[in-house]
PyMOL Python script that loads the backbone (N, CA, C, O; Angstrom):
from pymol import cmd

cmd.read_pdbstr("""\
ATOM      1  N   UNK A   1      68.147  66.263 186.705  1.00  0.00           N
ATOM      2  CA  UNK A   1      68.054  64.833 186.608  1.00  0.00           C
ATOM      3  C   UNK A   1      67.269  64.490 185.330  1.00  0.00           C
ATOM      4  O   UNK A   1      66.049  64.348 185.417  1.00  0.00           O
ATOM      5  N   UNK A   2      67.875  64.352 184.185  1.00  0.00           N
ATOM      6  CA  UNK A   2      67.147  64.473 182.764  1.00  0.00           C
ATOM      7  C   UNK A   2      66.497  62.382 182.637  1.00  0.00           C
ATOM      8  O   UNK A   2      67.065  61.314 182.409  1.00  0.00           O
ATOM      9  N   UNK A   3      65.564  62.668 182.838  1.00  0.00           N
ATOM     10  CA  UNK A   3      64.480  61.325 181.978  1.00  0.00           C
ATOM     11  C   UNK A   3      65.294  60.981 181.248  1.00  0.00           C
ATOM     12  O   UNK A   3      65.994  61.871 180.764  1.00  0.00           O
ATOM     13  N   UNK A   4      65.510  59.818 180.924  1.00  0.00           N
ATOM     14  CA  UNK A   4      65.686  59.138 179.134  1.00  0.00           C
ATOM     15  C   UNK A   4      64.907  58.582 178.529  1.00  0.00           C
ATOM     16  O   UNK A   4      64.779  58.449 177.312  1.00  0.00           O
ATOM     17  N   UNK A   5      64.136  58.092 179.651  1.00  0.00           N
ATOM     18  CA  UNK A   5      62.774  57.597 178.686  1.00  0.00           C
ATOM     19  C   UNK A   5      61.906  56.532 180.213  1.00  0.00           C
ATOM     20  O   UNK A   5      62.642  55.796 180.871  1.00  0.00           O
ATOM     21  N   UNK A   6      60.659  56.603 180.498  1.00  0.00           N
ATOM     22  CA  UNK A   6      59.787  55.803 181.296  1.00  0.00           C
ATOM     23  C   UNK A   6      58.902  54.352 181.373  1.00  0.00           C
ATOM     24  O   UNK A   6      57.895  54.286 180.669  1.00  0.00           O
ATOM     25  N   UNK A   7      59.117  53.671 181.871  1.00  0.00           N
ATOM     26  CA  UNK A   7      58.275  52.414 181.292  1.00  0.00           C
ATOM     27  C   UNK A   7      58.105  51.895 182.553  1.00  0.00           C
ATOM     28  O   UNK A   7      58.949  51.852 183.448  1.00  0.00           O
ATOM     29  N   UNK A   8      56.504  51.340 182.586  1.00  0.00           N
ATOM     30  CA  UNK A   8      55.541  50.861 183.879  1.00  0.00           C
ATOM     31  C   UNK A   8      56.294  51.678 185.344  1.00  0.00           C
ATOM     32  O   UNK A   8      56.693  50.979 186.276  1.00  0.00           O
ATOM     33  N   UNK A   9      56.401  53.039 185.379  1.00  0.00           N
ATOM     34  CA  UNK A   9      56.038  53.674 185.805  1.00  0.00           C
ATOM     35  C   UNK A   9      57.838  53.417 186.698  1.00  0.00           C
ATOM     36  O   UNK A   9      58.105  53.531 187.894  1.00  0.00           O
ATOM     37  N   UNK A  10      58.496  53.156 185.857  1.00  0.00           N
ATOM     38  CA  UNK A  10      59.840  53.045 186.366  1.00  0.00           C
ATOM     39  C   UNK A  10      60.668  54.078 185.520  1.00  0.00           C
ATOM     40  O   UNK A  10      60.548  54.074 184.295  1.00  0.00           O
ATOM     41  N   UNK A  11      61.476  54.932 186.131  1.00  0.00           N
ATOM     42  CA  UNK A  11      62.131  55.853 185.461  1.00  0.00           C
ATOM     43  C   UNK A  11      63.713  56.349 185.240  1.00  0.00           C
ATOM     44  O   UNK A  11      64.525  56.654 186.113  1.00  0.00           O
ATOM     45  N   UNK A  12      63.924  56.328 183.481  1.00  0.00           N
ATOM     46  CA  UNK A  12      65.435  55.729 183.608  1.00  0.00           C
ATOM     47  C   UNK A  12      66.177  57.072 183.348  1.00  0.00           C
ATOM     48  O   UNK A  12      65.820  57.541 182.267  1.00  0.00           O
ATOM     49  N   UNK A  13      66.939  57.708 183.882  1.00  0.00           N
ATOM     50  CA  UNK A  13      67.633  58.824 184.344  1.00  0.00           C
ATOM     51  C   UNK A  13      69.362  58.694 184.300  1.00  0.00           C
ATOM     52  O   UNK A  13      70.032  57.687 184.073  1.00  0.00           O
ATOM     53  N   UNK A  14      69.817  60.085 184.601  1.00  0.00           N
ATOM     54  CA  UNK A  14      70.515  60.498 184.385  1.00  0.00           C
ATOM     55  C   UNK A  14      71.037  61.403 186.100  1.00  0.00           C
ATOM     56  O   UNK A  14      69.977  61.587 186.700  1.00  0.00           O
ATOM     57  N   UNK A  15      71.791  61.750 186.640  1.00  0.00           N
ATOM     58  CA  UNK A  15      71.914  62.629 187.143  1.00  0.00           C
ATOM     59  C   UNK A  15      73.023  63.780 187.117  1.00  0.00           C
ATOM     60  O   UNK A  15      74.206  63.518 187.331  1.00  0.00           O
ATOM     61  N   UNK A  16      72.578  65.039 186.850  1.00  0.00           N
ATOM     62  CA  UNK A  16      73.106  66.184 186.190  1.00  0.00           C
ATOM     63  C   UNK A  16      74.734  66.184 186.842  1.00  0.00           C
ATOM     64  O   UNK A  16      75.619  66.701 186.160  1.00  0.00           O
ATOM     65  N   UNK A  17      74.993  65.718 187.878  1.00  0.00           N
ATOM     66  CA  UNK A  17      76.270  65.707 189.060  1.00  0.00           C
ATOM     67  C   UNK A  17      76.874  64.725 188.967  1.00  0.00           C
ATOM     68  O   UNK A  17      77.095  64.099 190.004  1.00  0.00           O
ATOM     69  N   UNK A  18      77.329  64.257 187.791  1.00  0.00           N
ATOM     70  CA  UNK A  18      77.726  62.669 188.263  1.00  0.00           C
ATOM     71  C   UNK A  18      79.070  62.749 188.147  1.00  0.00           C
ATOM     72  O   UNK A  18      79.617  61.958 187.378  1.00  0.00           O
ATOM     73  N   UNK A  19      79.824  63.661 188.841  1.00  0.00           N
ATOM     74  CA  UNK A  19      81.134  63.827 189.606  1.00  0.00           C
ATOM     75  C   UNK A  19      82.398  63.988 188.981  1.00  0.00           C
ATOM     76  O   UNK A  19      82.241  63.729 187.788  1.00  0.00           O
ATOM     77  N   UNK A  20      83.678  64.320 189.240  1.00  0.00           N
ATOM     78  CA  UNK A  20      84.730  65.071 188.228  1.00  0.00           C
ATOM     79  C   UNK A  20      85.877  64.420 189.444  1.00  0.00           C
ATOM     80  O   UNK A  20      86.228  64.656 190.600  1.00  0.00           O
ATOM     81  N   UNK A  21      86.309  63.013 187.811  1.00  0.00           N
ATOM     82  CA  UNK A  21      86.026  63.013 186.688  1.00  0.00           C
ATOM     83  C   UNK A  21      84.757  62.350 186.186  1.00  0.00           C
ATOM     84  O   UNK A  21      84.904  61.160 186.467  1.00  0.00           O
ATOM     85  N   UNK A  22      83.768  62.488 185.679  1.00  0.00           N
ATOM     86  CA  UNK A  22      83.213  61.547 185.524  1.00  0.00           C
ATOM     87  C   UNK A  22      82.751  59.776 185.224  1.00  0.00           C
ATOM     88  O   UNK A  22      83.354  59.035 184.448  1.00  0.00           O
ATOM     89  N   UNK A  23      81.783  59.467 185.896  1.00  0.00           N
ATOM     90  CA  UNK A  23      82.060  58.002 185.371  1.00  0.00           C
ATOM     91  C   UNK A  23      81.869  57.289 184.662  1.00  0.00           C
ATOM     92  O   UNK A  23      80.742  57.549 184.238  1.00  0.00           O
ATOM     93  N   UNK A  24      82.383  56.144 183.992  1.00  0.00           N
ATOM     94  CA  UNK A  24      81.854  56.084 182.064  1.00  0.00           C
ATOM     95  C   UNK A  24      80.214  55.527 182.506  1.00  0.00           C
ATOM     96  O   UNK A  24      79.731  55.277 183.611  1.00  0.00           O
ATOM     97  N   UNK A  25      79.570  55.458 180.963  1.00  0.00           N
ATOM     98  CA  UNK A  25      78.350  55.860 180.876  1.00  0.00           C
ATOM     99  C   UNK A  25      77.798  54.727 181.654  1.00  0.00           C
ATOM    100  O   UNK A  25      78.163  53.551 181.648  1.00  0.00           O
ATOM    101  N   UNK A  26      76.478  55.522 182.586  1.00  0.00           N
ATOM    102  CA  UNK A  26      75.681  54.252 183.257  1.00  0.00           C
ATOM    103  C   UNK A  26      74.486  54.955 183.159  1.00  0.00           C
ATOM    104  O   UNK A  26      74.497  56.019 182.540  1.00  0.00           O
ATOM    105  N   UNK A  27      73.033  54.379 183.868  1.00  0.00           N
ATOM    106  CA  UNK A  27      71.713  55.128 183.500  1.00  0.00           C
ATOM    107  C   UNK A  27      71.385  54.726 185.042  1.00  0.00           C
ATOM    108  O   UNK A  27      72.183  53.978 185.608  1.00  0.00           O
ATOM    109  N   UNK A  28      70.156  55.228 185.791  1.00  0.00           N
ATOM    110  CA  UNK A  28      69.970  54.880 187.200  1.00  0.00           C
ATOM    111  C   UNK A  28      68.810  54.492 186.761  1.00  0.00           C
ATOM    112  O   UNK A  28      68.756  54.150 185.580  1.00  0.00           O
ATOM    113  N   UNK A  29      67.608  54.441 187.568  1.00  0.00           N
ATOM    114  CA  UNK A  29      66.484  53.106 187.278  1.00  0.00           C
ATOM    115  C   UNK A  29      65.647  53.744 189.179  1.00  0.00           C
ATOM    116  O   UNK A  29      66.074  53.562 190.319  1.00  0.00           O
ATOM    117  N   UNK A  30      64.250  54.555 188.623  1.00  0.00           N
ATOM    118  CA  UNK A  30      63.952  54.036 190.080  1.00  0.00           C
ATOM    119  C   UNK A  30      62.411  53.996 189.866  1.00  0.00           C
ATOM    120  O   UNK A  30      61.904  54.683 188.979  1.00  0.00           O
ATOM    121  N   UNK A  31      61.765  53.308 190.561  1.00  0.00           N
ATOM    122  CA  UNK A  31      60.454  53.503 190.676  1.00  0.00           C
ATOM    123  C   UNK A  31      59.907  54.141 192.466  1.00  0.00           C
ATOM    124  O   UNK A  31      60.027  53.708 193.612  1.00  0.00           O
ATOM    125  N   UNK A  32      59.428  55.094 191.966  1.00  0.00           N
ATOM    126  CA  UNK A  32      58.872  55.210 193.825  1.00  0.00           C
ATOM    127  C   UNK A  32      58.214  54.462 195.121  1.00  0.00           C
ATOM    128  O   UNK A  32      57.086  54.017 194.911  1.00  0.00           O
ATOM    129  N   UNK A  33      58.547  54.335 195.937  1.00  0.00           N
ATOM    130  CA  UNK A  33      58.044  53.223 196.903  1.00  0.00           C
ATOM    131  C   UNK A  33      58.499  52.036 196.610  1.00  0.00           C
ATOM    132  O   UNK A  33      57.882  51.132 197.172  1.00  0.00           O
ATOM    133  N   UNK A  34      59.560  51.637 195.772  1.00  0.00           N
ATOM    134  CA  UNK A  34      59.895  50.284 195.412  1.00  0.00           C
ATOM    135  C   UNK A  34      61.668  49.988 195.404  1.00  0.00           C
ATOM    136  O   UNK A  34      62.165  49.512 196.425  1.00  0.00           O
ATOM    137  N   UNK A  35      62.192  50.173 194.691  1.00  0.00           N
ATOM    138  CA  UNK A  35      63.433  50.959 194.677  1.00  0.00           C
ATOM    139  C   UNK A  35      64.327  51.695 193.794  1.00  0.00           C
ATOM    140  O   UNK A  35      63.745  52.562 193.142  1.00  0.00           O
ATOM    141  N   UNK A  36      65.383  51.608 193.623  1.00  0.00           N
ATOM    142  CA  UNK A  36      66.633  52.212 192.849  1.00  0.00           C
ATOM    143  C   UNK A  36      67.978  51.159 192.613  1.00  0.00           C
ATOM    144  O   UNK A  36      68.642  50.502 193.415  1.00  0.00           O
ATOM    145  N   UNK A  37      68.049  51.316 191.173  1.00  0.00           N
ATOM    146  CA  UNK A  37      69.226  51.218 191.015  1.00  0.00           C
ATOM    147  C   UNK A  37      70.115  52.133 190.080  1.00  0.00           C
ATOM    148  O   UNK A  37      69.843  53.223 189.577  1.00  0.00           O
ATOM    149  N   UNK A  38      71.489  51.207 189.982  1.00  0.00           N
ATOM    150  CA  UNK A  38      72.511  52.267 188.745  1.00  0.00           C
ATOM    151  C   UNK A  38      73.240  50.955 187.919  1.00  0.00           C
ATOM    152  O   UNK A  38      74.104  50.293 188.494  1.00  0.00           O
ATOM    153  N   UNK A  39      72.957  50.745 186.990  1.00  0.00           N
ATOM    154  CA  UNK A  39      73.995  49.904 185.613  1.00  0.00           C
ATOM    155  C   UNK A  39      74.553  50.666 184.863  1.00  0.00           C
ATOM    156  O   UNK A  39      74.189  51.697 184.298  1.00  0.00           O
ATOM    157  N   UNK A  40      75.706  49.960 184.886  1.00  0.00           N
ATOM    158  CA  UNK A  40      76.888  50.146 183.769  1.00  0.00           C
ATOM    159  C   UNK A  40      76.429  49.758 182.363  1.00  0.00           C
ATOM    160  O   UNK A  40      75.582  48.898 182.123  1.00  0.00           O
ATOM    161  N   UNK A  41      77.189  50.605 181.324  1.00  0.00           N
ATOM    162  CA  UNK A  41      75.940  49.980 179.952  1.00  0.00           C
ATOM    163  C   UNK A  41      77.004  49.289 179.447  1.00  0.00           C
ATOM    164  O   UNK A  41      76.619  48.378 178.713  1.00  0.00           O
ATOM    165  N   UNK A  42      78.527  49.384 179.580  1.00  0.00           N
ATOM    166  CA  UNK A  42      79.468  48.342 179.280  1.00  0.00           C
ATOM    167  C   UNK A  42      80.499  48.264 180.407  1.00  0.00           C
ATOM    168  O   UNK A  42      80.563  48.871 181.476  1.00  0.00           O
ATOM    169  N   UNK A  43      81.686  46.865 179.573  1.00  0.00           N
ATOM    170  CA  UNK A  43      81.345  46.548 178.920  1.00  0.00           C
ATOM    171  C   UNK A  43      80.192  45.600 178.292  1.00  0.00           C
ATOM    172  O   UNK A  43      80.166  45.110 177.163  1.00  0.00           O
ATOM    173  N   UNK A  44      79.113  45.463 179.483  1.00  0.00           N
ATOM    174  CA  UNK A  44      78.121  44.753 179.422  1.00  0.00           C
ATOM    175  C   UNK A  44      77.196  45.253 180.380  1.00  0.00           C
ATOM    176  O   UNK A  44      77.475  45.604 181.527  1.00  0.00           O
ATOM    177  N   UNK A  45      75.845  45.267 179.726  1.00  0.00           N
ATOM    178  CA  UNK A  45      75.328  45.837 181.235  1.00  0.00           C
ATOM    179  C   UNK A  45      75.007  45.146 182.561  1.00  0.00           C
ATOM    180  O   UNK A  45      74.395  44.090 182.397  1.00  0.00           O
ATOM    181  N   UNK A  46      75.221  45.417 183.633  1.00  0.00           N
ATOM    182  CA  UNK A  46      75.495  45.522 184.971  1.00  0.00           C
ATOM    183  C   UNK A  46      74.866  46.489 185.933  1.00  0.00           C
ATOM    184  O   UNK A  46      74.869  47.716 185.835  1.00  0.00           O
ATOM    185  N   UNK A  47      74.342  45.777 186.849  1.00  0.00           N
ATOM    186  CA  UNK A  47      74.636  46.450 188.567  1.00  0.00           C
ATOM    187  C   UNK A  47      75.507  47.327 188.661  1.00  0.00           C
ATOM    188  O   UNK A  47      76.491  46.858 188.089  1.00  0.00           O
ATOM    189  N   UNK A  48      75.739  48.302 189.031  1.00  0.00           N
ATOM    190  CA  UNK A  48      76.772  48.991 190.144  1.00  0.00           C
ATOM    191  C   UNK A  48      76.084  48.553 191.592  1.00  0.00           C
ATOM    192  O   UNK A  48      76.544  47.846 192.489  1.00  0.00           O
ATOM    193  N   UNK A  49      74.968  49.151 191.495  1.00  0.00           N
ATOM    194  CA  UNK A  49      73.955  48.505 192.502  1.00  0.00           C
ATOM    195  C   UNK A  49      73.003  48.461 192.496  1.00  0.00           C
ATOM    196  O   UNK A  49      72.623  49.349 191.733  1.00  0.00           O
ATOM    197  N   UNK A  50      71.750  47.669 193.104  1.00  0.00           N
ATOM    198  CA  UNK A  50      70.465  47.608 193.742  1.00  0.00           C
ATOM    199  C   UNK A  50      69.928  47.100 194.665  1.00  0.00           C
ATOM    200  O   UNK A  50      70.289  46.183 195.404  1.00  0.00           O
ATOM    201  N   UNK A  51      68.562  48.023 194.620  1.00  0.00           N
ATOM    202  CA  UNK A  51      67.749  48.488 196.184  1.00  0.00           C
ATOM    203  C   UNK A  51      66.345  48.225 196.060  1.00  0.00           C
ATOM    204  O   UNK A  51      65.578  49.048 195.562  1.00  0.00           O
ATOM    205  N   UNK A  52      65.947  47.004 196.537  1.00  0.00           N
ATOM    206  CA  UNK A  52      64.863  46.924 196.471  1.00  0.00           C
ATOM    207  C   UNK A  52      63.721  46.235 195.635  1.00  0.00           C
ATOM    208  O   UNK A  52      62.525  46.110 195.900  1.00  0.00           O
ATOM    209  N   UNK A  53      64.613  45.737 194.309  1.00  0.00           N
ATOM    210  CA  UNK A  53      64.128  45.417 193.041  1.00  0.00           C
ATOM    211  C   UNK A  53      64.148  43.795 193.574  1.00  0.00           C
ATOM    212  O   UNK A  53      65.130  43.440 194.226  1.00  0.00           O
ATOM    213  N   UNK A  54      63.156  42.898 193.320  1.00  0.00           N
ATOM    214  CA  UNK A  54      63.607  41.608 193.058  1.00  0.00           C
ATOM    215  C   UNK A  54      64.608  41.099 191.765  1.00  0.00           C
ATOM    216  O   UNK A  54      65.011  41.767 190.813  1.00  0.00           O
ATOM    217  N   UNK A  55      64.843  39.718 192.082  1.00  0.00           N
ATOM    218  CA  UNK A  55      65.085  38.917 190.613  1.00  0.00           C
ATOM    219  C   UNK A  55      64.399  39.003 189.688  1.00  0.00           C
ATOM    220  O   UNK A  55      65.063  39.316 188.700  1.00  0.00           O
ATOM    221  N   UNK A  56      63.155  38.858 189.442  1.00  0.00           N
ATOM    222  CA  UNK A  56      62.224  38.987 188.480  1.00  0.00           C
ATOM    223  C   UNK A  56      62.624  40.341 187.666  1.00  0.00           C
ATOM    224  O   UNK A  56      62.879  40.465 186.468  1.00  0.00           O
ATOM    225  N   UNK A  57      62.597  41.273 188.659  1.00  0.00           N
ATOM    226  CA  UNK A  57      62.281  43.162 188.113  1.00  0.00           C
ATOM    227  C   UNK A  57      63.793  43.316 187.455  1.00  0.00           C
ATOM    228  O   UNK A  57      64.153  43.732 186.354  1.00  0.00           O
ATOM    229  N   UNK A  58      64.384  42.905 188.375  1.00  0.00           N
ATOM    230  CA  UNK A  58      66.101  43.073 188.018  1.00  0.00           C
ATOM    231  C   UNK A  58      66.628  42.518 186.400  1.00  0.00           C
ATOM    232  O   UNK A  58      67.296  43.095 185.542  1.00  0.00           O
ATOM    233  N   UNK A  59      66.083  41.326 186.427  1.00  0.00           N
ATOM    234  CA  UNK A  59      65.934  40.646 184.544  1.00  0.00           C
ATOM    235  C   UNK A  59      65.582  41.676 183.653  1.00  0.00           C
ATOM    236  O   UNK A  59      66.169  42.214 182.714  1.00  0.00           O
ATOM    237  N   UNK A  60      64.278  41.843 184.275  1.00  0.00           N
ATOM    238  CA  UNK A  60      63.415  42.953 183.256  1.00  0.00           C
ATOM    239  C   UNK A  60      64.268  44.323 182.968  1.00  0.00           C
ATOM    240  O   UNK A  60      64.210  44.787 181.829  1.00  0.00           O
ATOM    241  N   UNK A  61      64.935  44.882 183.807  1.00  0.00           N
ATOM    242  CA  UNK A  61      65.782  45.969 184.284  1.00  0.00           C
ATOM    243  C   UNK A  61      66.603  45.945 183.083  1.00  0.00           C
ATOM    244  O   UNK A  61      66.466  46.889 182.305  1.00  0.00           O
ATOM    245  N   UNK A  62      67.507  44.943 182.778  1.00  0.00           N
ATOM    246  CA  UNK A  62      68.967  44.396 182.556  1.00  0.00           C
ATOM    247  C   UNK A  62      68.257  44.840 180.800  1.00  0.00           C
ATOM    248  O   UNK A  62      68.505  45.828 180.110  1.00  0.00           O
ATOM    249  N   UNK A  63      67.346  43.681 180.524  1.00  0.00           N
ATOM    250  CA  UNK A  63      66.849  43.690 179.185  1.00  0.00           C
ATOM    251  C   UNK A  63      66.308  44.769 178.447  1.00  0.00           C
ATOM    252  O   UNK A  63      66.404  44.976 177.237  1.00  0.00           O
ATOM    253  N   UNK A  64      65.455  45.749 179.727  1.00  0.00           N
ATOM    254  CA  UNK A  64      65.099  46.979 179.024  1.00  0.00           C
ATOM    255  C   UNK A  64      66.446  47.951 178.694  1.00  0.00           C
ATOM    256  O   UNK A  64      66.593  48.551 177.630  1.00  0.00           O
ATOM    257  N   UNK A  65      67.410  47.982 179.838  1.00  0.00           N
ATOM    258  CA  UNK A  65      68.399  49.088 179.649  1.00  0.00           C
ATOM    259  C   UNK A  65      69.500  48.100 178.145  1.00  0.00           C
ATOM    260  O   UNK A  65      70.500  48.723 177.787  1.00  0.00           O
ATOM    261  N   UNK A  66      69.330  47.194 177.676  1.00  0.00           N
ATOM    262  CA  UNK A  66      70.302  46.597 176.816  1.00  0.00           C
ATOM    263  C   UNK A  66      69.496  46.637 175.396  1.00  0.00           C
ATOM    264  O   UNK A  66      70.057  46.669 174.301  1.00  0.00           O
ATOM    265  N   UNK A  67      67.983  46.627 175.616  1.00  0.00           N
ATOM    266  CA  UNK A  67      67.078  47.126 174.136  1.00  0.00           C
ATOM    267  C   UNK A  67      67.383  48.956 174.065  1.00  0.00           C
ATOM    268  O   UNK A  67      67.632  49.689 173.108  1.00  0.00           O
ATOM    269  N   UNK A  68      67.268  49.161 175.150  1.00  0.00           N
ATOM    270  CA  UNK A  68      67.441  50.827 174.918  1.00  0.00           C
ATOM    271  C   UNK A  68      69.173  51.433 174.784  1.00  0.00           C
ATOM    272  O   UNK A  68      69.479  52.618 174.654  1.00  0.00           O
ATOM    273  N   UNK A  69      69.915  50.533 174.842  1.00  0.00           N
ATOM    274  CA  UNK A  69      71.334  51.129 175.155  1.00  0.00           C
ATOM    275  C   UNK A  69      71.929  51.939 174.269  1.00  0.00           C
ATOM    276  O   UNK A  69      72.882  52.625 174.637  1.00  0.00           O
ATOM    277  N   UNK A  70      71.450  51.991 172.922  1.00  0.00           N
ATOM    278  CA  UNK A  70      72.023  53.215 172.001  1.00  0.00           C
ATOM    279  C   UNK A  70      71.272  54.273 172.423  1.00  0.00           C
ATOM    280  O   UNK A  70      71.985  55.267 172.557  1.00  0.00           O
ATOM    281  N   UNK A  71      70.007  54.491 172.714  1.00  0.00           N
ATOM    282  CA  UNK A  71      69.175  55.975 172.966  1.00  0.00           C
ATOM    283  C   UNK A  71      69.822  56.286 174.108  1.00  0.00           C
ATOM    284  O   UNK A  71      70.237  57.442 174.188  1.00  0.00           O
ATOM    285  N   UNK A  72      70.113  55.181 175.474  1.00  0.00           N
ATOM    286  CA  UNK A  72      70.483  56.199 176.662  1.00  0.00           C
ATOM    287  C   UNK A  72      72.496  56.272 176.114  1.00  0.00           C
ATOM    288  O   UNK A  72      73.008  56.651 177.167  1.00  0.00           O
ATOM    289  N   UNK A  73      72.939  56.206 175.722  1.00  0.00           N
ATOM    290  CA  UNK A  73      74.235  56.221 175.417  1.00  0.00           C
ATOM    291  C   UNK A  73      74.322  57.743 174.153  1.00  0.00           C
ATOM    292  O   UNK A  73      75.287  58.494 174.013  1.00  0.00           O
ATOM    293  N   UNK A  74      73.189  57.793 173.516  1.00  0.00           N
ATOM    294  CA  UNK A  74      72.875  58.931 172.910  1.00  0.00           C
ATOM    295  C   UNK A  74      72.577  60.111 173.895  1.00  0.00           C
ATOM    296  O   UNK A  74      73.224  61.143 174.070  1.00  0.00           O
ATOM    297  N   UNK A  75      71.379  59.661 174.512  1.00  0.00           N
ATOM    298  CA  UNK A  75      70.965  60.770 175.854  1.00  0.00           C
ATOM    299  C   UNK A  75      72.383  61.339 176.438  1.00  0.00           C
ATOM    300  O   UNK A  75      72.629  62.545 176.442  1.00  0.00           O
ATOM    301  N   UNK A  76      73.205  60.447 176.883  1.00  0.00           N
ATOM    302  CA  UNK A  76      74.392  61.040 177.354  1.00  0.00           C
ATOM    303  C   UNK A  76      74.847  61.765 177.132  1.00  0.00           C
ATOM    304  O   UNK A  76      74.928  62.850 177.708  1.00  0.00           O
ATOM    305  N   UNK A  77      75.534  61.217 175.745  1.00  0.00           N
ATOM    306  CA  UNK A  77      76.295  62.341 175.466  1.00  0.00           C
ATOM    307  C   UNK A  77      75.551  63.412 174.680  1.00  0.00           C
ATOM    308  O   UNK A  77      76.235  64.330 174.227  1.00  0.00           O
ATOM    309  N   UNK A  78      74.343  63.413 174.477  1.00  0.00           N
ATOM    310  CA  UNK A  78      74.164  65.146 174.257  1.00  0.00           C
ATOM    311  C   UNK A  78      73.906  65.753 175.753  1.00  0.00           C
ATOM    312  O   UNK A  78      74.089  66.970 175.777  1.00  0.00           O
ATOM    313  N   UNK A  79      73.596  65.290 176.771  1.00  0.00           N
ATOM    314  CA  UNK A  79      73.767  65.725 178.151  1.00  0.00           C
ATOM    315  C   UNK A  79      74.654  66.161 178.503  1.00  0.00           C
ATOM    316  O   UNK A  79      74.571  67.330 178.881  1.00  0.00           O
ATOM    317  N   UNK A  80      75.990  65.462 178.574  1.00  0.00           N
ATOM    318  CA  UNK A  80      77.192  65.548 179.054  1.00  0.00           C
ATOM    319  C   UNK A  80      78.143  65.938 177.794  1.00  0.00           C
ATOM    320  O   UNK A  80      79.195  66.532 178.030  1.00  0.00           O
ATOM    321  N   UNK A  81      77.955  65.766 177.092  1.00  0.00           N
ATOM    322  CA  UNK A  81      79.094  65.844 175.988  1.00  0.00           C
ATOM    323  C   UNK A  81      79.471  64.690 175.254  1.00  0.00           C
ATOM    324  O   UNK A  81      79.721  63.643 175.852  1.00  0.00           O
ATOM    325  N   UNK A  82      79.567  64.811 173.452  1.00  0.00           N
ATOM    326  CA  UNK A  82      80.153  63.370 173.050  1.00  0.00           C
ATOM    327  C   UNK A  82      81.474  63.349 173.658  1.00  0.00           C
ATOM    328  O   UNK A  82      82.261  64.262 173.907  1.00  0.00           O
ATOM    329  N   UNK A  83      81.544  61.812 173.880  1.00  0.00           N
ATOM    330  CA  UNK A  83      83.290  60.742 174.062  1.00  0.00           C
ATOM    331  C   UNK A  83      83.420  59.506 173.950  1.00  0.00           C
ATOM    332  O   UNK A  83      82.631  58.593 174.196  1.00  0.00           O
ATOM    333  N   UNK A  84      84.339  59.509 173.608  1.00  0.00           N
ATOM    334  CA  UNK A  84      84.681  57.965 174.094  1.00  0.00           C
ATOM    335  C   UNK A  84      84.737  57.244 175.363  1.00  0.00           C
ATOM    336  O   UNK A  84      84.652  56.021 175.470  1.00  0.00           O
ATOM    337  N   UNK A  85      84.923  58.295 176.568  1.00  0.00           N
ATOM    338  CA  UNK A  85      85.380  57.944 177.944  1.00  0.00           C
ATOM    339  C   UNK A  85      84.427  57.781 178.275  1.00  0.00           C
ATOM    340  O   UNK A  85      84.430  58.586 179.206  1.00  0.00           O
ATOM    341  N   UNK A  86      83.078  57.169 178.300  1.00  0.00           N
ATOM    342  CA  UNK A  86      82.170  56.530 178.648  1.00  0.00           C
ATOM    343  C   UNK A  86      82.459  54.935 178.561  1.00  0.00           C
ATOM    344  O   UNK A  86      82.220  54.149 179.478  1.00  0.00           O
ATOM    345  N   UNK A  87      82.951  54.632 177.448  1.00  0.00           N
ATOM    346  CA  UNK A  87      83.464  53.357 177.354  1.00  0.00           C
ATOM    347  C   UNK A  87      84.190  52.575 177.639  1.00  0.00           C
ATOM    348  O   UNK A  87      85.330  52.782 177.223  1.00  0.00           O
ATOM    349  N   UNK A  88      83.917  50.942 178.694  1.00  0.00           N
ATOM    350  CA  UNK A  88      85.768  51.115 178.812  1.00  0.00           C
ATOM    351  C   UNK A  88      85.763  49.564 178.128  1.00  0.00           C
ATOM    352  O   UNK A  88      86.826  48.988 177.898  1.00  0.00           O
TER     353      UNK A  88
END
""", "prot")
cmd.dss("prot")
cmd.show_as("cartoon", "prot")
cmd.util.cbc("prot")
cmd.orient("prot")
């Protein structure tokens, strides 16, 4: 489950299994005791889902993963491999 990078103690990830075929690029989001989610980084970022996060956290969520979206879209694909099929 490779980090991409941590902020106020919320942690934005990857998970090594993310199924065949795979699904285009998203990052998960969890903090402990609070909750989890997973966004899509296009074509805009998005929910797939969340658990636990208010409105407030969820904003904050959206904005951090859309300032960071070239590093975790980088993270990827040296994780997984460069493609295009992350994109749709």
């Amino acid at each position: 489950m490779p980090a991409v990078f941590w902020e106020r103690g919320f942690k934005f990830h990857f998970y090594s299994s993310e199924g065949d075929p795979r699904e285009p690029i998203h990052v998960h989001v969890a903090k402990r005791g609070v909750g989890d989610a997973k966004l899509w980084l296009y074509p805009r970022v998005a929910f797939a889902y969340t658990h636990g996060f208010d409105a407030q956290t969820q904003n904050w969520i959206v904005g951090l993963v859309e300032e960071h979206r070239a590093e975790i879209e980088s993270a990827w694909n040296e994780h997984f491999g460069s493609s295009d099929q992350g994109r749709v």
